[in-house]
C-alpha angles and dihedrals in degrees: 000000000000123000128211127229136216109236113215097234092049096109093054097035085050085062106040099058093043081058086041087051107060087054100053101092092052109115112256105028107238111252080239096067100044100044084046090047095047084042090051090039083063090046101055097036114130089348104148098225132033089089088163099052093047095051089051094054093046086050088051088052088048090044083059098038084234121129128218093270093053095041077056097045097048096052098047087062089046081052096042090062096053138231106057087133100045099094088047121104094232127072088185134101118231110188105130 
């Protein structure tokens, strides 16, 4: 029998992806979403619990038609480019 676990950072990624989620049909997609989505897609990989997180961003990557690896690709080279996170209130990663 497998157990779940409650992740530390559940209450404010919980949030934040309700928030994320109401984003994610806008065309095109803002570079935002879909670096916070592939950030919160890390974060829950593998996690044995967040069930709930983890079905919503597999439904956002349905919702585009992208899988994992081109969510990936594409914000790397978001990324890449610099200053996604600059209008945002926090200076601080958060990839724990």
């Amino acid at each position: 029998m497998s157990q779940d676990y409650q992740h530390p950072q559940y209450g404010p990624d919980r949030q934040l992806l309700n928030q994320l989620l109401a984003q994610v049909k806008q065309k095109p997609v803002p570079d935002l979403v879909l670096v916070e989505i592939a950030r919160l897609r890390i974060r829950y990989m593998g996690f044995p619990g967040a069930r709930d997180i983890q079905a919503d961003l597999d439904q956002a990557l349905h919702l585009w038609g992208m899988t994992e690896q081109e969510l990936f690709r594409r914000t790397r080279a978001i990324h890449a480019q610099g200053g996604v996170y600059q209008e945002t209130f926090s200076k601080r990663d958060d990839w724990a």
